[in-house]
Structures are given as structure tokens and as C-alpha cells.
MARPAVEX-34693 format. One line per 3 residues: number of its first residue (from 0); for each residue x, y, z of C-alpha. Coordinates in steps of 0.1 Angstrom, whole numbers, padded with zeros to 4 digits. Example, Ala and Ser with C-alpha at 12.3 -4.5 7.8 and 13.67 -1.06 7.14 Angstrom:
<nodes>
0> 0123 -0045 0078  0137 -0011 0071
</nodes>
This chain:
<nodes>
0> 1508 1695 0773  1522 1714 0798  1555 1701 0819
3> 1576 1717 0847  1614 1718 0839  1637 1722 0864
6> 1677 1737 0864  1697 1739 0892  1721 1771 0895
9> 1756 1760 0912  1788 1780 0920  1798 1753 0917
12> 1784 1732 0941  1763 1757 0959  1753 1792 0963
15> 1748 1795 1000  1780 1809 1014  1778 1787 1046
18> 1768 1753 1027  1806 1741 1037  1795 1743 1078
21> 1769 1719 1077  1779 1679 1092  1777 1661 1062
24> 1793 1687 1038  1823 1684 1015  1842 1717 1023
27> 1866 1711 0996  1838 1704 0971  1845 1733 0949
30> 1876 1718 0939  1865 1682 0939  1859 1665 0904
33> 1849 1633 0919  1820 1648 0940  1807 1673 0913
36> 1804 1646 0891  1784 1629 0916  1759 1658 0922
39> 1759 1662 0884  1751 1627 0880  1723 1629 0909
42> 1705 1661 0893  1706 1641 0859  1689 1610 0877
45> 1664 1636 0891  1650 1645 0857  1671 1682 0857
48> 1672 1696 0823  1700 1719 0830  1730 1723 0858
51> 1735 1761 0856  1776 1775 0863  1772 1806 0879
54> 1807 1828 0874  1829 1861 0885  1860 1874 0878
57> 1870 1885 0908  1870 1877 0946  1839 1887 0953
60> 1837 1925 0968  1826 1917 1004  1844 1924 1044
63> 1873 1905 1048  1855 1895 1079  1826 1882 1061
66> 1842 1869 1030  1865 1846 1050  1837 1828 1062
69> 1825 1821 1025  1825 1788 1007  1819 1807 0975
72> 1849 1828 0976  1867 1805 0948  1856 1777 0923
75> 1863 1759 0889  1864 1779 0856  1833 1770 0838
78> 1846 1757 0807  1871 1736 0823  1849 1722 0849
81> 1819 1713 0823  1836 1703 0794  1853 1676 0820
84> 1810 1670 0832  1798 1664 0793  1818 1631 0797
87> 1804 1619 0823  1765 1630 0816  1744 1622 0788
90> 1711 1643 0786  1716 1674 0814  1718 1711 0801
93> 1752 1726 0806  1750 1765 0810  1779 1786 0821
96> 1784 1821 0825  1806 1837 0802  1815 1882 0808
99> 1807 1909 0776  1824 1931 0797  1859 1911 0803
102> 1859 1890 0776  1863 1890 0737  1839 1879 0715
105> 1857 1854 0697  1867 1836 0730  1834 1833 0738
108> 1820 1819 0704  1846 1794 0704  1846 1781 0739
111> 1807 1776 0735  1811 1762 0702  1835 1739 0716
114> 1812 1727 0746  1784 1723 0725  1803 1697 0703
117> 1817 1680 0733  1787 1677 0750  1765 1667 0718
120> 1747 1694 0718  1744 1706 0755  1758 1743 0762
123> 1743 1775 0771  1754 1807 0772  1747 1827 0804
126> 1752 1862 0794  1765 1887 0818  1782 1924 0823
129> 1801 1919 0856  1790 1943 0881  1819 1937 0903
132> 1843 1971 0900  1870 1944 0909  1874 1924 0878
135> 1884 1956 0859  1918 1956 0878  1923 1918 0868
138> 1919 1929 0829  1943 1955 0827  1919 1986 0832
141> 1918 2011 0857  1877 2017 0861  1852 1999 0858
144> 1825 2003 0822  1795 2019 0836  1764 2002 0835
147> 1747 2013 0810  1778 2011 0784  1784 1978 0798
150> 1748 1964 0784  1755 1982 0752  1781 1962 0748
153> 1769 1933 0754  1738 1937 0728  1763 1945 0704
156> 1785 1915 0718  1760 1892 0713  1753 1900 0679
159> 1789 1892 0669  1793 1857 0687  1760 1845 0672
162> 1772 1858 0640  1801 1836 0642  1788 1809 0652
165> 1769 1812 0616  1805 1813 0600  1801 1779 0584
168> 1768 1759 0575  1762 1724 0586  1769 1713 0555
171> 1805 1732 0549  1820 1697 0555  1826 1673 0530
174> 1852 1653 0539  1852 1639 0502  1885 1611 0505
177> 1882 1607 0470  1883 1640 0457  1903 1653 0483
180> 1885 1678 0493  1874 1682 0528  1853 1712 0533
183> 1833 1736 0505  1846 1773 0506  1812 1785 0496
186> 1797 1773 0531  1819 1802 0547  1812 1833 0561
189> 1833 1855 0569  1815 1888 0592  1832 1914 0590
192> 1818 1934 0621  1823 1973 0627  1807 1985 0655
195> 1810 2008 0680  1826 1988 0704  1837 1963 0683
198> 1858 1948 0655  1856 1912 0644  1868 1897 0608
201> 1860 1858 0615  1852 1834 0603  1853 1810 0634
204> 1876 1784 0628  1857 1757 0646  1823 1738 0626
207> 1790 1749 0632  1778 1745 0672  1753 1706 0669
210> 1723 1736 0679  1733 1763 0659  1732 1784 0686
213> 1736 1772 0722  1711 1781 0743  1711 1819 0751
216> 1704 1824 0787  1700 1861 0808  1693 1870 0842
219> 1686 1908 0836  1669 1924 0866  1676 1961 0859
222> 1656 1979 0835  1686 1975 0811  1692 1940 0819
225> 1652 1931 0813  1658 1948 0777  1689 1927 0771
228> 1670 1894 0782  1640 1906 0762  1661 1909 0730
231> 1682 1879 0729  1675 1855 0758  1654 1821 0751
234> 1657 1816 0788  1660 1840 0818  1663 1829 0855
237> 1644 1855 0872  1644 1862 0915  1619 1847 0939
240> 1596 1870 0959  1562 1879 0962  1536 1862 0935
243> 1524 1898 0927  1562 1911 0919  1568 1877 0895
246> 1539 1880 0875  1547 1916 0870  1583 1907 0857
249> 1570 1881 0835  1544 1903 0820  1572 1935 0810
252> 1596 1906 0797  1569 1895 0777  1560 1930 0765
255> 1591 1938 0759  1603 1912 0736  1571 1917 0716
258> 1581 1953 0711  1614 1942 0700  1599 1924 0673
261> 1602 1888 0688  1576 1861 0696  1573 1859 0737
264> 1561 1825 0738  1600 1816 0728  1612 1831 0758
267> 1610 1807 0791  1609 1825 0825  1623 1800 0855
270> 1611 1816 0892  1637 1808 0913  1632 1782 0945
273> 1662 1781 0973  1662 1746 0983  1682 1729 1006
276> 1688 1691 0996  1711 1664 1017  1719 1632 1015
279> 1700 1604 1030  1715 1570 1016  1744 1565 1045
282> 1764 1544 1019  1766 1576 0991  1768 1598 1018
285> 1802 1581 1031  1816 1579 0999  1807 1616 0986
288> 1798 1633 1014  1772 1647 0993  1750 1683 1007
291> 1743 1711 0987  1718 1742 0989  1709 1751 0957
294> 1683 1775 0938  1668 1757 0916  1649 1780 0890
297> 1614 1763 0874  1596 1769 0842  1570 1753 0825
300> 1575 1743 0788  1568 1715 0762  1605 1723 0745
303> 1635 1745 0746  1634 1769 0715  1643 1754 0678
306> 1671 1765 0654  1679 1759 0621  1711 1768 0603
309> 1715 1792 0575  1709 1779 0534  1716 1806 0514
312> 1747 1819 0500  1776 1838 0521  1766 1867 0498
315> 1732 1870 0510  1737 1855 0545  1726 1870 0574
318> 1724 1860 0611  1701 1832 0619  1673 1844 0638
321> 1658 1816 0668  1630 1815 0658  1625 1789 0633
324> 1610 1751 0639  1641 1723 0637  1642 1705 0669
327> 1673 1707 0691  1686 1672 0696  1693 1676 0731
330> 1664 1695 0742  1642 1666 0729  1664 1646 0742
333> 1656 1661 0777  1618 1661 0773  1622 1627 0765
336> 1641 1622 0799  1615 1640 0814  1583 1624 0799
339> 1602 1588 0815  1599 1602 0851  1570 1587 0859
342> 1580 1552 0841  1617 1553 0863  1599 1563 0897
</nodes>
């Protein structure tokens, strides 16, 4: 059976640029731990399977006249901000957005890696190229990659932070007191990527992410973006618009990954939905001053994808591919939090 999974895409708090102008808003929300706990806390109550962390690297590339007026013009670090969420939520997705363009690969894999142990299981990797010319001048370089070098980077990019994340098997840890010996050296890999853009020895020096993989998550739009999301993504949050426009997207995304040699029912399109939600218990309202407008993109799915982690031997070990059938803890975890809606309404 069918169900309708819902994730809500913050920055952090919202990602209309007046949200701070209405009555009952928190202007200094974007910078408040205690209130983005509550809204985390209140999506998790509402069944969401995933709070979404949208991301740049740069004040955002707008007139001074306009961007002064913006309540998006600043917000937490990702990492930061959800790591300090996993602790205070027990089933909710937590995806942020992490650059191939202005970041290095390694970072990446271990951040992630870290977030998904924290949280038990929770992270997702929202995969992006920066299209703001801006963040180039905050990373030491004088122009900006174009756009079509910047998404060959990230496909090879991608294939080097899942391939670290495969540097040890679950098993690699023994933790033997009586031998002494705490984890087995044949469990390692080490990768040893050369590419064209780049170089990475490994092995990760943090265990095996509790998914494998955390949840791989694109929002291409460009023709190079929907072949990105079509070879690696196992969820993409796609624009609103007409019904006609959406159905056409879904069917080239579709296409696409079955010409890349992957199965298209493992990929999970959310529409997006702008939605404006405020607070109507007086009481929480006082305390938390809670109002947000949020898109909140929708899919339909009985589960997230499954993983399972490599068996063989480092000589013969190549990069898991997601498609096999092992449950993800957490993602059963959330239909199961989903399937009690009815039972908690």
C-alpha cells in the first residue's frame, strides 16, 4: 500500500524572505536553538519523515535594496545546527545540503558519516554545485567553475564520498577485550581514487555510516542536473507548476535513470507545496512565537530505498551499489511513525 510522505525544506526556519514581518514571527529565529528545536519537534509530531537544511555559501547575490529586506540572508551551518537537532528528535529525516563545487570530498564523507551515527541513522546528503558566482571569492578562487564542469565534478565527487563511506565493513569492529584487538585490518579499504578532478587515498577514518549510505538527495532542474539526480539520487525535490510540466519531469527522470542502468522505482520524486503554517495554541505561541512558511515537498512511497554493506574482500571490493533489499532502520522507523497517524490523531 501506498502512503504520502511528507519533508519540509527550511533555511532554516523558512524559505520565504519576508516570513520575519509577519505578527506572530520570531525574527531572530534563524539563530534561535530553542525555537528550531520547537518547529523540529512540531514537524516530528506531524508525522514529517524528513526536515530538509537548505544551504549557500555566500550572501546571496541579490540588490542591496532587496536583500536587506531578507530574512534569509544568513542562517546556521547545517551540520552544526542538525547534529545539535538529532538530540532532541527521534524518528525525523535530517538532510542538509553539502557543495561538490566548494568542498572536498573527504569533508563531506565524514561530516555525513558523523550525522548519520549521531542521529542513529538519520542523515541525507543534499547534493549541490553552487550556482552563486559569489562563493568562489570565499574559497580562494577568482571565477567561478562553469556549469557544466561543475556537475562533472560532482558525478565524479559523488563517487568518491560513497566510496569512502565503504572504507570499512560493518563488521571491521571487534572490540575483542581479551585478545586485544579492537578492529580487523581485513575489513579495510582503502580507495585509492584518480580522476580527473580528483585525488583521494582514504580510507575514512570514522566506522561505517548505521545506513551505509545516507540518503542521497538532488534537486537537478537543468538538463545536467536531471542527469545527476537520475544517476545517483534516491530522492529529488522537484518545483511546483502546472500538472502537465510535473508529470513531464517525472517521466525524463524516470527515463533517464533507466538508461543509466538503474531501477526507477528506487528513485522518489517529492512535488513541491508552499505552505504557510502558524501557530494557533496562544500558550506555544507565547513561549516560541512559532510562524513559518515552508515548502513542503510530497511523495508517495511504502519505504525509503534499502542498503546493504559490502562482504567480500578489500581485494575484490567495489562500491556498494543502492540497490539491494536490507531495510534502513530509520526509514522503517518513519513508516512506522507514519502508519501510527491515524492511531495518535
Amino acid at each position: 500500500m501506498k502512503q504520502m510522505h511528507l519533508g519540509a525544506f527550511m533555511r532554516p526556519v523558512s524559505i520565504h524572505t519576508a516570513w520575519w514581518r509577519h505578527p506572530d514571527s520570531a525574527p531572530e529565529a534563524n539563530f534561535s536553538l530553542k525555537h528550531l528545536v520547537h518547529c523540529i519537534q512540531t514537524l516530528e509530531r506531524g508525522k514529517f519523515d524528513s526536515f530538509f537544511m537548505a544551504d549557500h555559501l555566500a550572501v546571496l547575490n541579490m540588490p542591496i535594496e532587496a536583500l536587506k529586506r531578507s530574512g534569509t540572508v544568513t542562517s546556521f551551518e547545517p551540520f552544526t545546527l542538525l547534529s545539535a537537532l538529532a538530540m532532541v528528535t527521534e524518528r525525523i529525516g535530517l538532510i542538509a545540503t553539502a557543495s561538490t563545487t566548494y568542498d572536498a570530498p573527504y569533508h563531506i564523507a565524514r561530516r555525513f558519516a558523523s550525522l548519520d551515527h549521531i542521529s542513529a541513522g538519520r542523515a541525507g546528503w543534499n547534493i549541490v554545485t553552487t550556482s552563486n558566482p559569489d562563493a568562489a571569492r570565499n574559497f580562494g578562487m577568482t571565477e567561478h567553475m562553469d556549469h557544466a564542469e561543475r556537475y562533472a565534478r560532482a558525478r565524479e565527487f559523488h563517487d568518491v564520498v560513497t566510496g569512502l563511506w565503504d572504507s570499512f565493513a560493518e563488521d571491521a569492529f571487534i572490540r575483542d577485550k581479551d585478545s586485544g584487538v579492537f578492529w580487523d585490518p581485513a575489513r579495510m579499504h582503502k580507495l585509492d581514487h584518480e580522476g580527473k578532478y580528483l585525488s583521494i587515498a582514504g580510507p575514512l577514518n570514522i566506522a561505517r555510516p548505521v545506513q551505509g549510505w545516507p540518503v542521497i538527495v538532488q534537486a537537478g532542474a537543468s538538463d545536467s542536473g536531471r542527469q545527476l539526480a537520475a544517476e545517483v539520487a534516491e530522492m529529488i525535490f522537484a518545483a511546483g507548476g502546472p500538472i502537465a510540466d510535473a508529470r513531464a519531469y517525472y517521466a525524463d527522470i524516470k527515463s533517464r535513470a533507466a538508461k543509466a542502468g538503474r531501477d526507477p522505482g528506487l528513485i522518489k520524486i517529492l512535488p513541491g507545496a508552499l505552505v504557510t503554517v502558524a501557530e494557533t495554541d496562544e500558550a506555544a505561541a507565547k513561549n516560541a512565537r512559532y510562524w513559518i512558511a515552508l515548502c513542503i515537498p510530497i511523495a508517495a512511497w511504502a519505504r525509503f530505498p534499502s542498503r546493504s554493506a559490502p562482504t567480500h574482500a578489500p581485494s575484490t571490493w567495489t562500491r556498494r551499489s543502492p540497490t539491494s533489499t536490507r531495510p534502513i532502520k530509520a526509514r522503517a522507523a518513519a513508516t512506522a511513525c507514519w502508519n501510527a497517524r491515524g492511531a495518535a490523531s
